[in-house]
VOFITOR-825459 format. One record per residue (C-alpha): residue number from 1; x, y, z. Coordinates in Angstrom, 2 decimals. Example, Ala and Ser with C-alpha at 12.3 -4.5 7.8 and 13.67 -1.06 7.14 Angstrom:
% residues 2
SITE    i       c1       c2       c3
SITE    1    12.30    -4.50     7.80
SITE    2    13.67    -1.06     7.14
This chain:
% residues 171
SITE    i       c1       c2       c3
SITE    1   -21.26     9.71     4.26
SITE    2   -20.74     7.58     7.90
SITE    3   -18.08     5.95     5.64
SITE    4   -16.61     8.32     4.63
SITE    5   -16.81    10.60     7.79
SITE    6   -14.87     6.97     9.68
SITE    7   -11.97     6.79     6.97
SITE    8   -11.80    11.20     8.30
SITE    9   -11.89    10.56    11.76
SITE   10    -9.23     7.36    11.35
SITE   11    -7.11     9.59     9.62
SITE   12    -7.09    12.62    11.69
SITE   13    -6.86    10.44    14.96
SITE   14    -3.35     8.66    13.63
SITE   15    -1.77    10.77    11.29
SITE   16     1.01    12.32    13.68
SITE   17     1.93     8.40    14.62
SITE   18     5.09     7.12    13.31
SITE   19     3.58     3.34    13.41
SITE   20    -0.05     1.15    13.67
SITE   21    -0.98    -1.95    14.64
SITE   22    -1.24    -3.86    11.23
SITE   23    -4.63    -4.88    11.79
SITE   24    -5.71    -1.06    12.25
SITE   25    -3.52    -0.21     8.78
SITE   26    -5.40    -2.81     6.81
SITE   27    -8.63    -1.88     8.39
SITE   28    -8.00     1.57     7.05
SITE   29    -7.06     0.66     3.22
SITE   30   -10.39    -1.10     3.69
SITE   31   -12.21     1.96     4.17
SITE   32    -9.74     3.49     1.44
SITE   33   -10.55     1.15    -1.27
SITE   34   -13.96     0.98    -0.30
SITE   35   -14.42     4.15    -1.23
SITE   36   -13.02     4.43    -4.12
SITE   37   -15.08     1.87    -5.17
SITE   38   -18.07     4.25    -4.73
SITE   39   -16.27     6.25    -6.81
SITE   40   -15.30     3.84    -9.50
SITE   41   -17.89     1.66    -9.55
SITE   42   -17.30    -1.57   -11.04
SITE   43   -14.34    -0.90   -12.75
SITE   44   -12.30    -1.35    -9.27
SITE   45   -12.17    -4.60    -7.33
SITE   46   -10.02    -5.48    -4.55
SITE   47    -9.15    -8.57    -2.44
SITE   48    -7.29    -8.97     0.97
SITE   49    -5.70   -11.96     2.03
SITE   50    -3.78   -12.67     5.37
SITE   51    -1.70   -15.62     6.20
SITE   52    -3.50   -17.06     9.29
SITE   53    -0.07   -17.34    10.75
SITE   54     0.98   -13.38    10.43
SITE   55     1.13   -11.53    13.56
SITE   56    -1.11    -8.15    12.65
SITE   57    -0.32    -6.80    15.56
SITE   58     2.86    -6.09    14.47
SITE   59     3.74    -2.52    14.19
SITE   60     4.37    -1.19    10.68
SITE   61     4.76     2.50     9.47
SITE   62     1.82     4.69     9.60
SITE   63     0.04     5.18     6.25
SITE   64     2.10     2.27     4.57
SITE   65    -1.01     0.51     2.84
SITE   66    -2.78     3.56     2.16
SITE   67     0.01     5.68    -0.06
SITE   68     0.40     1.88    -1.70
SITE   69    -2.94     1.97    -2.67
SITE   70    -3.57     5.43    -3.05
SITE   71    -0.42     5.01    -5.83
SITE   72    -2.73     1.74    -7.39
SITE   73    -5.67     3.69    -8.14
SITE   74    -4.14     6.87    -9.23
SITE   75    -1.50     5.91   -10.86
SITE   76    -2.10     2.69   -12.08
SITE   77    -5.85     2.05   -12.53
SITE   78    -6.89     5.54   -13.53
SITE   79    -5.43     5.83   -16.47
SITE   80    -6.56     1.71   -17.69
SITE   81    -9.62     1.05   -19.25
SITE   82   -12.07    -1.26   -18.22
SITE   83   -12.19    -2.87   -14.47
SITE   84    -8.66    -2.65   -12.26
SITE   85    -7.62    -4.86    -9.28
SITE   86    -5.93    -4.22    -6.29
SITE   87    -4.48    -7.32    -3.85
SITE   88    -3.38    -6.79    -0.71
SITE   89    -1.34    -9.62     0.98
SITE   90     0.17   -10.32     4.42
SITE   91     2.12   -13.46     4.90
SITE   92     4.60   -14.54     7.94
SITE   93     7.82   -14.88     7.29
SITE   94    10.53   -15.64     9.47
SITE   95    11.05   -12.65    12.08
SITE   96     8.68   -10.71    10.51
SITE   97     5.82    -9.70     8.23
SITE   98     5.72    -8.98     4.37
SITE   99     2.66    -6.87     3.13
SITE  100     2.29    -6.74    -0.39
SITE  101     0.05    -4.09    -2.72
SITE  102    -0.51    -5.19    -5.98
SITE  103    -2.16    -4.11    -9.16
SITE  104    -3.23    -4.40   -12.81
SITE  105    -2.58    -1.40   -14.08
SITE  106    -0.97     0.47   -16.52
SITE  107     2.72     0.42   -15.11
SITE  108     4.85     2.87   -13.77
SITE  109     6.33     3.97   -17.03
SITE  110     3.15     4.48   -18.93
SITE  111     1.54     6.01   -15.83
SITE  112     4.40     8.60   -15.09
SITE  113     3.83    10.08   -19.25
SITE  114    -0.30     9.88   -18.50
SITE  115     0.00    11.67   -14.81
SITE  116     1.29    14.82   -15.34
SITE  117    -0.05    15.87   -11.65
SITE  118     1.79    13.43    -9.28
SITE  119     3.59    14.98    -7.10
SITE  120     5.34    12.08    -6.30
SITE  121     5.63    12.68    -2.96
SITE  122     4.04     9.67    -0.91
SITE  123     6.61     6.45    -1.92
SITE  124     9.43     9.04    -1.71
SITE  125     8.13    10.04     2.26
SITE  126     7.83     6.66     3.15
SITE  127    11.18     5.80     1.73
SITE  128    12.79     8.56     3.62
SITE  129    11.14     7.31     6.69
SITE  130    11.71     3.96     6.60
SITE  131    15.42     5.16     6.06
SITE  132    15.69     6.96     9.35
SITE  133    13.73     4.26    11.50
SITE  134    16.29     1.55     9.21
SITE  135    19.24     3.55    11.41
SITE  136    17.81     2.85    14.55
SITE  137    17.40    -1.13    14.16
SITE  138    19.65    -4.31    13.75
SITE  139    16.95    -5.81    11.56
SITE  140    15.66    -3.68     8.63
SITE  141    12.53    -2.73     6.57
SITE  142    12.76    -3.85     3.47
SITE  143    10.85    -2.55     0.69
SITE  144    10.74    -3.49    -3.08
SITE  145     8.94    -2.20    -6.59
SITE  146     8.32    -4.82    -9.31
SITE  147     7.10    -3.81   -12.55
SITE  148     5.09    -6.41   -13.26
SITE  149     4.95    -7.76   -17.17
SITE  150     3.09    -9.70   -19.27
SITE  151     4.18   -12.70   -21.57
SITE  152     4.98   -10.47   -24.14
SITE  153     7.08    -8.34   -22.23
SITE  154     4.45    -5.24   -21.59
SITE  155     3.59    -3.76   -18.55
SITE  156     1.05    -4.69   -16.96
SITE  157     0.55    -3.58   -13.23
SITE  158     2.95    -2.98   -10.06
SITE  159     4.01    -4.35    -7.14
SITE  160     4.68    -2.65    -3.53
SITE  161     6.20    -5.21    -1.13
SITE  162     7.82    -4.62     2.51
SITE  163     9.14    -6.74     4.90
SITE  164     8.51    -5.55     8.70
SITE  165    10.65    -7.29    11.13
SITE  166     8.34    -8.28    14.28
SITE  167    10.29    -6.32    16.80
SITE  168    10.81    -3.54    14.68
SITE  169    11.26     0.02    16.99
SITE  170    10.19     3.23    15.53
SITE  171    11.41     6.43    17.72
């Protein structure tokens, strides 16, 4: 109950902010994923690992990790049997930041024929936002989806990965 009345309070407290300090955004798909673990049980794990030399105080857009993994576990690991992995990642690159969300799940093909209640609303949001903030900055956001495959060509999980310039302004 405290944890989830923290993940509440984080959300309410931040939710009209167009940007967070990294650090506070991965903090937050902690308390996400954590969770959902109590919800899931063993069949969801998840890992975070951050390049000693990233900067997270960088600003990056508000909510960023959690629709990423919010998409993971609904969308991905839901619908796959057996245990489901999420791995966050935050390396330095030059100028910036990339975070990365990815997963083992079912893909998005297979998961947009077994979902027939997504909205799809969250990734299209944050694209539309990271559009307008894009207009107001030399250096951009960049974000990419990879399907991810197996050997044998199936699907098998997603990947959610954005590059955050360090002096990135958001209105």
């Amino acid at each position: 109950l405290a944890l989830y009345s923290r993940f509440t309070n984080t959300l309410l407290m931040d939710v009209d902010k167009p940007s967070c300090a990294l650090a506070k955004e991965l903090e937050y798909a902690r308390l996400y994923l954590t969770l959902e673990q109590l919800r899931y049980g063993d069949n969801l794990a998840y890992d975070i690992n951050i390049d000693q030399k990233a900067d997270t105080s960088v600003q990056v857009p508000n909510m960023m990790l959690h629709t990423y993994c919010e998409n993971a576990v609904k969308h991905g690991l839901r619908n796959k049997p057996g245990r489901g992995h999420i791995l966050i990642e935050v390396k330095a690159k030059t100028g910036g930041v990339c975070v990365a969300v990815t997963d083992d799940g079912v893909g998005r093909k297979a998961a947009a024929t077994l979902s027939a209640t997504s909205t799809k609303q969250g990734l299209s949001i944050m694209e539309q936002q990271i559009e307008l903030y894009n207009q107001c900055n030399a250096e951009h956001i960049v974000q990419t989806v990879t399907d991810l495959k197996d050997a044998d060509g199936n699907a098998c999980g997603t990947r959610f990965e954005l590059y955050i310039p360090y002096h990135y302004n958001y209105f």
